[in-house]
C-alpha positions, -999 to 999 in steps of 0.1 A, spaced: 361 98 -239 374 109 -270 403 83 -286 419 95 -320 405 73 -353 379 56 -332 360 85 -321 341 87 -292 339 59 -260 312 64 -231 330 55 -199 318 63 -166 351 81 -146 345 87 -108 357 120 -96 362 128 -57 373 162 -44 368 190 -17 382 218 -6 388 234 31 391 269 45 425 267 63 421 304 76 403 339 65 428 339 35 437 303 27 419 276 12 432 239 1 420 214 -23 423 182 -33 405 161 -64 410 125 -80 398 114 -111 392 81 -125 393 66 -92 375 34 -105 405 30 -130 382 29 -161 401 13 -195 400 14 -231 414 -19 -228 387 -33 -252 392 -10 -279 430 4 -275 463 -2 -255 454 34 -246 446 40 -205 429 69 -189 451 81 -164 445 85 -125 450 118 -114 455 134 -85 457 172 -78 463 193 -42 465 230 -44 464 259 -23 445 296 -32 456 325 -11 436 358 -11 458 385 5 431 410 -7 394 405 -19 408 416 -49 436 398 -55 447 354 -58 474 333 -60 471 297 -64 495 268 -68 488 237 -75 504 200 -81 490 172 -102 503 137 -99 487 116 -132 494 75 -134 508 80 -173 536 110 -164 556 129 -137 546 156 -113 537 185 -130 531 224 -112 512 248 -119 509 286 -108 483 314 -111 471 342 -102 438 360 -105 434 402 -101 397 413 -98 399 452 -115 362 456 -111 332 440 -98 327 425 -132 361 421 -145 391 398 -135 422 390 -153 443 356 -150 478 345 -159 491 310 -153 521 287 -157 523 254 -163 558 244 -152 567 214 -168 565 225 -205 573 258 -193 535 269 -207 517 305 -203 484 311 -202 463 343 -198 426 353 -198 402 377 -185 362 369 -172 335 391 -176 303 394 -153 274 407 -154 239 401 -135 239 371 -132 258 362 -169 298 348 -164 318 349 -193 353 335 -192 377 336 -222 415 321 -220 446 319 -246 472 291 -243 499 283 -266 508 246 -264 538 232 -276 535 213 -304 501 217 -309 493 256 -318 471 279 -301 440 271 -274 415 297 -271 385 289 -246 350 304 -243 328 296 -216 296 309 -205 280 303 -169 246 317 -160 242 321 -121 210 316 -105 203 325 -68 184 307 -47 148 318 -38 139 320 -1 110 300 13 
């Protein structure tokens, strides 16, 4: 965990989640973090929050998503978010989001390609500048017995 001035802080955070298949189309989910209420206590007044967050994902197409999403954190109020994700071609998608409490718009695209994932995203955050994100996933299937 990362604190401002001090640097870094191992702490162990418990995570719990899962998601369901609530038909062909719909799928929920549900995930909290820092279930075991780890603290800074020792080092700051600052806490890690508890958070909890439900959404929903519905595919009206193979090609096409739209997810929405709630998170409840201990440290601030309900926040919403939307999104939606359009597949163009078997190795390109583009998203768009919205975080609904700042109002905050995000936008990306991900690449694929055999086996390679390449995701890139832009955010402007208020009152801190520009986020761009890179990540890079390599897929491995499984080998039959």
């Amino acid at each position: 965990y990362y604190l401002d001035g001090l640097g870094y802080e191992g702490k162990l955070i418990l995570r719990a989640g899962g998601k369901a298949q609530l038909g062909r189309q719909l799928q929920f989910a549900m995930a909290m973090e820092n279930i075991n209420q780890a603290s800074l206590r020792e080092l700051t007044e600052a806490i890690i929050p508890v958070r909890l967050r439900v959404g929903l994902n519905w595919a009206p197409s193979n090609e096409l998503q739209l997810m929405a999403e709630i998170e409840q954190r201990s440290d601030r109020r309900l926040t919403p978010y939307l999104g939606t994700e359009y597949q163009m071609r078997d190795w390109l998608w583009l998203r768009l989001g919205l975080r609904g409490d700042l109002p905050q718009l995000t936008g990306g695209f991900g690449l694929a390609h055999k086996g390679w994932h390449a995701d890139l995203s832009y955010q402007q955050v208020t009152g801190l500048g520009t986020h761009l994100r890179l990540s890079i996933k390599r897929v491995f299937k499984a080998v039959k017995a």
